[in-house]
KOLVOLUM-546803 format. One record per residue: x, y, z of N, C-alpha, C in turn; residue in one letter. Coordinates in steps of 0.1 Angstrom, whole numbers, plus 5000, padded with zeros to 4 digits. Layout:
<nodes>
XYZXYZXYZa ...
</nodes>
This chain:
<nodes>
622253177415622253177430620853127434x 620753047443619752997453619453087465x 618553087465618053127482616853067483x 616753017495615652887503615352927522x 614652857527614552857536613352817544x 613152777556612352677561612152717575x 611252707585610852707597611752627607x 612152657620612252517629611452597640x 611152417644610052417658610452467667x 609852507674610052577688610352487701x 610052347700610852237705612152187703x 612852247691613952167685615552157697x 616052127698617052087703618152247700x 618052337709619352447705620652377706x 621052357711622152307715622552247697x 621352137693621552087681621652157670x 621052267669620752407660622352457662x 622652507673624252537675625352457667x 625152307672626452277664626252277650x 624852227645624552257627625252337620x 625052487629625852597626627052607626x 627652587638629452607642629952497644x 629552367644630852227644630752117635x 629552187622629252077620630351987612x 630551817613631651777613631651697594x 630151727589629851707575630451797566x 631151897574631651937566633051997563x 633752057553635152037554635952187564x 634852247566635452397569634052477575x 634252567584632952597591633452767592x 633152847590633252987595632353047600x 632053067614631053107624630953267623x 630253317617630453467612629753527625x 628253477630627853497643626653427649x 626753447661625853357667626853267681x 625753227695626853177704625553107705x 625752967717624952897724623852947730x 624353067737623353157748622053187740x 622453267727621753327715621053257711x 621153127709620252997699619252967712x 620252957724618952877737617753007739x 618353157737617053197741615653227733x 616453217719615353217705614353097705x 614952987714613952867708613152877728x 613952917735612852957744611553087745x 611753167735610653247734609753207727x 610153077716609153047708608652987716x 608852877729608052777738607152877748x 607752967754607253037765605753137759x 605753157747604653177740603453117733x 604152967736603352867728603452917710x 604352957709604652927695605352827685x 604752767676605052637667606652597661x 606952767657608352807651608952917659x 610152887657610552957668612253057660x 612552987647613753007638613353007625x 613853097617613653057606615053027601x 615452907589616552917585616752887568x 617853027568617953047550619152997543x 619052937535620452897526620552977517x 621952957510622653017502623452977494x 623452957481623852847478624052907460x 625352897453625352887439626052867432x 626152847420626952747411628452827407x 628552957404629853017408630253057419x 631753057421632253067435631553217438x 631553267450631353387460632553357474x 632553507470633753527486633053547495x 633653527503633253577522632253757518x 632753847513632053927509630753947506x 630553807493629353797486628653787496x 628953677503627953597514627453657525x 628353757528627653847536626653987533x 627153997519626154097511624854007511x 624453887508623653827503622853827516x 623553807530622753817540622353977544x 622754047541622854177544621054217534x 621454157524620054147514618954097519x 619253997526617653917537617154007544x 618254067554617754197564616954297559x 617454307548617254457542615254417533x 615654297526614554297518613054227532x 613054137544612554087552612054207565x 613154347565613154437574613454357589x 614654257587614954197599616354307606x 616454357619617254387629618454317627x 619754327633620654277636620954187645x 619754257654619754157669619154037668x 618054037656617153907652617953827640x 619553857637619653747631620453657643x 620253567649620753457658621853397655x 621853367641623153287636623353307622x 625053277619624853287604626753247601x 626353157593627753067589628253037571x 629253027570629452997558630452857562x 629752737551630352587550630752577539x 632152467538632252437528632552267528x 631752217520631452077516631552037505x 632952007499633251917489633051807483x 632051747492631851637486630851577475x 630151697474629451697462629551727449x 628851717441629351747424629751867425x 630851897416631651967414631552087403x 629752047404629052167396628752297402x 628752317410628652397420629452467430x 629352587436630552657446630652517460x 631552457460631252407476631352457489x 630952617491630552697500629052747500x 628652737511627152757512627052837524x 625852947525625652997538624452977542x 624552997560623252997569622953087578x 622053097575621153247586620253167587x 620053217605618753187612618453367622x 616853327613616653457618615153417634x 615353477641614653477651613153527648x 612253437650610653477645609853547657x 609953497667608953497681610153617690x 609253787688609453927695609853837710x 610553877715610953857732610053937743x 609254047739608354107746607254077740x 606354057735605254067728605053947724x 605953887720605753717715604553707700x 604853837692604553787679605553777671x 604953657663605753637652605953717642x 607153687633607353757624606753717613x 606353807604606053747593606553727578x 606553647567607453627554606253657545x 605253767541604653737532605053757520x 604653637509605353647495606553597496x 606653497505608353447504608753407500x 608453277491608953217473609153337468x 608853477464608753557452609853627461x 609853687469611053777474612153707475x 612153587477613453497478613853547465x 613353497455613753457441614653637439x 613853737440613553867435615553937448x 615753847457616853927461618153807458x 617553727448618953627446619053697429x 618053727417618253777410618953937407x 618454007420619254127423620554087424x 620954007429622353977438623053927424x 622753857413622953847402623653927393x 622053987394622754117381623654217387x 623654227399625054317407626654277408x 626054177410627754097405628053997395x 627254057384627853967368627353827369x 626853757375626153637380625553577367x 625553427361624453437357623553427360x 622153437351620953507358620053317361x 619453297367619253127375617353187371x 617053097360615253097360614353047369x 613953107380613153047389611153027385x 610252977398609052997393608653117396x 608753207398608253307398608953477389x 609353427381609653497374609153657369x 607453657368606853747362606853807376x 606553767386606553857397607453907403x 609053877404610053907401610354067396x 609954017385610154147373609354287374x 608154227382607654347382607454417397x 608554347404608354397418610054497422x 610854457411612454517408612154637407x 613554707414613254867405613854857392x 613554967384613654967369615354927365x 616254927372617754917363617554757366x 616954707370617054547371616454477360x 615254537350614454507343614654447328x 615654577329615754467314616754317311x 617854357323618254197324617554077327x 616154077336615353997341614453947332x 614154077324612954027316613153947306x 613953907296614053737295613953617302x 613653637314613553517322612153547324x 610953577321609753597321608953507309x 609853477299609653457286610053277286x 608753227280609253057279608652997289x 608652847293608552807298608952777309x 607752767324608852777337609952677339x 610652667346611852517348611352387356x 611052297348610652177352611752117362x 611152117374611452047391610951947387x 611451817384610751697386610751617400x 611551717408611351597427611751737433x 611251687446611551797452612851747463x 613051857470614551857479614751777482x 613651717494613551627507613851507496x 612851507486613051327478614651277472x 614851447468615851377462616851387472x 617351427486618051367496618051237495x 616651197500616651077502616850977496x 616350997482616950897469618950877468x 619151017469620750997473621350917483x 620650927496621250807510621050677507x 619950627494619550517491620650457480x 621050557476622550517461621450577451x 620350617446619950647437620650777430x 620350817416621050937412619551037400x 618551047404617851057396617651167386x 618951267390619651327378620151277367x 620351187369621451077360620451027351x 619351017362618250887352617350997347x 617251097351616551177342617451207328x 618351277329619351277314619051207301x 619551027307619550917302617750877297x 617150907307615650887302615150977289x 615851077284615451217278616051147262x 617251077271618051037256617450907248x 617150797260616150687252614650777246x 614350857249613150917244613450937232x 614451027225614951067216615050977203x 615250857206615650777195614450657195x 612850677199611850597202610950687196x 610450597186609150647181607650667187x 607350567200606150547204606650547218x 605350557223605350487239605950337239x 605850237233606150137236607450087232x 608350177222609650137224610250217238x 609750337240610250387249610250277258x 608950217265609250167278609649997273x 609949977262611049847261612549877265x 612949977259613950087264614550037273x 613350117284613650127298613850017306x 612749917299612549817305613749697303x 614849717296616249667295616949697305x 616649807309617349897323617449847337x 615649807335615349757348614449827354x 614349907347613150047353612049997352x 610950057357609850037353609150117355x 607650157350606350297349605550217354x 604850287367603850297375602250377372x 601550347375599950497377600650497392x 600650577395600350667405599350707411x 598850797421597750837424597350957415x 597751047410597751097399598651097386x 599851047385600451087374601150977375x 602050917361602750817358604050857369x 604450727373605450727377606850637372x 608050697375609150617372609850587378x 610350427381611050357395612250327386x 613750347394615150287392614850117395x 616350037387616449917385616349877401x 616349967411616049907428614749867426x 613649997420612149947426611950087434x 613350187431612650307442612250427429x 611350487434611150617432611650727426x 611250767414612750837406611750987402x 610651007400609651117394608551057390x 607751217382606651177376606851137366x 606851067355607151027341607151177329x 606151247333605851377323606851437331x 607151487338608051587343609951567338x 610051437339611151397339611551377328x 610551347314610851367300610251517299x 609751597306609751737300608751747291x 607751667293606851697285605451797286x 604651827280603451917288601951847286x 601651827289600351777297599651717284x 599151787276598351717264599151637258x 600851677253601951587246602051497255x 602051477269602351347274601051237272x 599651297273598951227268598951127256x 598851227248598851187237599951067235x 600951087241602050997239602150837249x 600950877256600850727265599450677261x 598550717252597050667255597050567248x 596450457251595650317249596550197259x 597450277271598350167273597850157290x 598050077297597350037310598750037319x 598850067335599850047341599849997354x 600649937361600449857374600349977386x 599250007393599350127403600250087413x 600850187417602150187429601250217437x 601850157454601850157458602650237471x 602750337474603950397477604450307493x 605850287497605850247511607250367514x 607350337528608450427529609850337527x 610750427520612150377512611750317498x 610750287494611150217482608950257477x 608850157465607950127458607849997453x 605749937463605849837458604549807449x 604049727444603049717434601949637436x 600749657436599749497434599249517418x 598149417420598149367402596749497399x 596149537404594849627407595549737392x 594749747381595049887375593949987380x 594550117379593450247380593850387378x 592950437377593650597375593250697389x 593650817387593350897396594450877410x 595450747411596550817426597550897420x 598050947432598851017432600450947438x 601351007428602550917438603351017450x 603950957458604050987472605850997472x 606451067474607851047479607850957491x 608650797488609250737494609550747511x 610550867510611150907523610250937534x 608751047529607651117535607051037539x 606750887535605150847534604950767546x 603750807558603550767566602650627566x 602350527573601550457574600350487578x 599550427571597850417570597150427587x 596750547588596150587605595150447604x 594950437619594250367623592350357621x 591950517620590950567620590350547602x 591450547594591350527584590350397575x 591650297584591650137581589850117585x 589450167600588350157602587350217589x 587650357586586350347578586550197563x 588050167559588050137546586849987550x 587149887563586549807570584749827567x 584349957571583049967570582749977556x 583149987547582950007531582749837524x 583449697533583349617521582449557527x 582249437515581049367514580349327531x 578649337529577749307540577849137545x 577849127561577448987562575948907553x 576348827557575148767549574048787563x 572748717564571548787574571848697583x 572548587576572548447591573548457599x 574548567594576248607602575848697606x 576048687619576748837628577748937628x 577149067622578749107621579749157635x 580749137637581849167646581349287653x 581049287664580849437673581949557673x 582349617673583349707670583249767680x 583649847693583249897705583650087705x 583650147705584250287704585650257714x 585450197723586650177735587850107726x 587550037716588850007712588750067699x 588150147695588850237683589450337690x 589250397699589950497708591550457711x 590950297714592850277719593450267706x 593250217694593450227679594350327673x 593850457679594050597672595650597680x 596450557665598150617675599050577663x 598950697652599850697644600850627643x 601250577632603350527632603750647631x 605050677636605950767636607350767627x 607450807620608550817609609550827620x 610950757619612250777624613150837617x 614250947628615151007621616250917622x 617650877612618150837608619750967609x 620750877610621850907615622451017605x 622050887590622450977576621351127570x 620451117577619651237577620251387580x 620351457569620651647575619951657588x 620151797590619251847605618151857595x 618051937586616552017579615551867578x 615951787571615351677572615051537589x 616051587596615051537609614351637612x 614451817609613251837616612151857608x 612051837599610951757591610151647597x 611151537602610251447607609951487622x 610651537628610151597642608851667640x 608951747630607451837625606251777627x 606651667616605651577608605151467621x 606051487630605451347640604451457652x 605051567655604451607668602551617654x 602251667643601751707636600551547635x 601151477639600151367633599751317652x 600751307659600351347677598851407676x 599151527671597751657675596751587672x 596951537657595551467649595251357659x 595951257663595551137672594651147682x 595351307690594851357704592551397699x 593551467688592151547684591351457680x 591251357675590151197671589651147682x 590651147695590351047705589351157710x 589551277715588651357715587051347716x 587551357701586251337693585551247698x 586151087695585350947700585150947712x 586051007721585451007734583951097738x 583851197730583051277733581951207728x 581851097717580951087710580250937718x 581250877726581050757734579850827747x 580650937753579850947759578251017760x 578051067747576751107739575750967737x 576650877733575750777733574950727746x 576250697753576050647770575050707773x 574850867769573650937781572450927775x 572450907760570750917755570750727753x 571150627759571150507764571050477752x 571850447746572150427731572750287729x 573450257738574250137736573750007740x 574549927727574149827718572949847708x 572749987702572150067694570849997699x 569949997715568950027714568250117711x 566650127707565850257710565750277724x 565150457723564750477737563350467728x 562450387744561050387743560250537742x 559850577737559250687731558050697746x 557250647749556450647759557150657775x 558550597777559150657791559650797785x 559750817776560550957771559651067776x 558451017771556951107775556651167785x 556651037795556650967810557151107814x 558651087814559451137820559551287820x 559351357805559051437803557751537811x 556451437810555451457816555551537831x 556351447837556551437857557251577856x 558551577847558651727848558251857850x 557451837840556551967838555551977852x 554851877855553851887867554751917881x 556151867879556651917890557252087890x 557052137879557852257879556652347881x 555552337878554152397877554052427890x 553852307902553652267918555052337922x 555852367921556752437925556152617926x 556052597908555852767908554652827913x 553552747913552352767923552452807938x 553352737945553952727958554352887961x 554752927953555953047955555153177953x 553953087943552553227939551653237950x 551753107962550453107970551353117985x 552753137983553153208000552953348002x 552253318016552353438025553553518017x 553153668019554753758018555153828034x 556553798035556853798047556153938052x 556154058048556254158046554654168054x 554154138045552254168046551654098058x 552453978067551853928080551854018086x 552554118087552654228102552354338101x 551054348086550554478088549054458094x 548554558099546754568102546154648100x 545054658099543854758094544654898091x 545154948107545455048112546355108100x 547555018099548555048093548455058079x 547554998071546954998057546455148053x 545355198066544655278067545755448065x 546655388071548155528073548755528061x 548455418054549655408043548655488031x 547455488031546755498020546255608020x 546055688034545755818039545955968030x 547255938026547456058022547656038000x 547355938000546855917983545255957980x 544555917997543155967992542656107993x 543356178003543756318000544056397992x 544856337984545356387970544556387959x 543656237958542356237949541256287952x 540856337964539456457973540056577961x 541756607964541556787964541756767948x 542356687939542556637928540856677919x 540256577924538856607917537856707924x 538156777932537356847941536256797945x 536556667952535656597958535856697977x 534656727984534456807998534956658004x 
</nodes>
């Protein structure tokens, strides 16, 4: 058994969040266990009216033996219980069934969305340790109803966070190696909408390994296939006979870090280039990128391109180089925006909803900056990178001071209102009886 789950923004579309839950038409059967329209519009308005980022959280449920309507609700019943969520804070919660996928699996799945942002108070809720308690109430759920037991990454903490009758079933899953993820969710969605199967090609990749002595029959192998191995920005990568994106090469053969070395050194590879949908190549070899999922990868900011610009070669002394103005790097700064796509889940448009308001902030927050930094120049008369003459600086400095002096002199040498309208007489009254006090004081007659 699986348990997962993910944030939505506090912008997101309820209405859209509703039907996900109760119409959605991807799938073959929908049972609305709870949750209405009213319910979803006011959870994603407390996250706005607080200025909160998220405003839902939402959990799947998901495993390879069937579960009844029972299970599924015990399993949510286990979120409440292990998260200390209310009844009133779960907003929604469905069980789907979608057939259309491999037939490895239950094709019923459940959803809870649990409400984050208090309606009085407007704090959020919090998940601390949520990979490990995920894990830790799907393995409970396991050993309670005869399940088999599903090796996650967090295993050792798992085990030691269980009460004791859970323990000794668990604790073989502590033992060995963690389970090699070679892609993660979003990628491999996307590699699916594209026709790829990179389950498939991982298999088949494990089995040409098998019957290859060296690195280099291996990637003759492959290279019958149509496939080909990339460098990456950090790690080798492996592209389908398209040219898309399939994993890291060590992950996908299951290898561990010194054995994969060992099994590629003295051989050179074309660095990818990641674009979005696919992977493309220049002739440049190097080490140290990393490869990028396909579906994720945004285009190169504008602020960026600028610094790469200032990095290459100098004019020569008889060229001018191009003025660059801050006014048009400012207009410059304005991300590409990833588009959502028809064939896209909801979890993955609001991924890219995420990811776009997320790269907005960064834009806002540069122009900021440049602006602020334009007009620092402007005031210390900086532009067209003259100097300021050191001698008007002085100048100017100088007139100051002599005027602040002539000021405060002025204020030392006025009359006080007070003191014009005394006279002799009145001095003489005022002081009268302090000299009295020093006669009888010193026994002066």
């Amino acid at each position: 058994m699986i348990i997962k789950s993910n944030p939505m923004v506090s912008d997101s579309n309820p209405i859209g969040v509703y039907d996900y839950f109760a119409t959605n038409d991807k799938n073959e059967d929908i049972e609305l266990l709870k949750g209405t329209p009213q319910d979803v519009e006011n959870c994603f308005a407390d996250g706005e009216d607080f200025n909160r980022k998220n405003a839902m959280r939402h959990f799947q449920i998901s495993s390879k033996e069937p579960l009844t309507d029972e299970q599924f609700r015990d399993a949510i019943s286990r979120i409440q219980q292990e998260f200390d969520i209310p009844d009133e804070d779960v907003v929604l919660s469905a069980i789907h069934t979608y057939r259309s996928h491999s037939g490895e699996r239950d094709p019923r799945h459940g959803h809870v969305g649990i409400r984050l942002v208090n309606s009085e108070t407007g704090q959020v809720r919090r998940f601390d340790n949520l990979y490990q308690r995920q894990e830790k109430i799907a393995r409970m759920f396991e050993v309670d109803n005869g399940l088999a037991l599903v090796k996650g990454r967090h295993n050792v903490a798992v085990y030691e966070n269980v009460p004791e009758e859970y323990k000794d079933a668990i604790k073989p899953l502590t033992e060995g190696p963690l389970p090699n993820s070679f892609v993660r969710d979003g990628a491999y969605q996307a590699m699916k909408r594209n026709g790829g199967k990179p389950f498939d090609i991982r298999a088949e990749a494990k089995e040409i390994l098998s019957r290859c002595d060296n690195f280099q029959s291996f990637q003759n192998a492959i290279q019958e296939k149509g496939w080909t191995i990339e460098q990456g920005k950090k790690k080798l990568i492996l592209n389908d006979e398209n040219g898309k994106f399939v994993g890291s090469l060590d992950r996908i053969l299951g290898m561990k870090k010194d054995e994969f070395q060992q099994f590629i050194d003295g051989h050179e590879f074309q660095v990818a280039r990641p674009t979005v949908g696919g992977t493309t190549t220049h002739s440049k070899t190097g080490e140290g990128l990393h490869p990028v999922e396909p579906a994720l990868e945004t285009s190169e900011k504008p602020q960026e391109a600028y610094k790469d610009t200032s990095s290459t070669t100098s004019p020569n002394k008889s060229q001018k180089a191009p003025e660059v103005s801050l006014d048009s790097i400012i207009a410059q700064v304005d991300s590409e925006k990833m588009q959502a796509s028809e064939e896209m889940t909801f979890e993955e448009k609001q991924a890219v909803s995420f990811t776009n308001k997320q790269e907005s902030e960064k834009d806002e927050l540069l122009k900021m900056q440049l602006a602020s930094q334009k007009k620092m120049m402007e005031s210390i008369n900086m532009k067209d990178n003259k100097q300021i003459d050191i001698n008007d600086l002085l100048s100017g400095w100088n007139t100051y001071i002599e005027n602040e002096s002539q000021k405060n002199k002025d204020i030392i040498e006025e009359d006080h209102p007070t003191l014009k309208q005394l006279d002799d007489k009145q001095v003489r009254n005022f002081l009268e009886p302090f000299w009295k006090f020093t006669d009888e004081r010193f026994g002066v007659a």
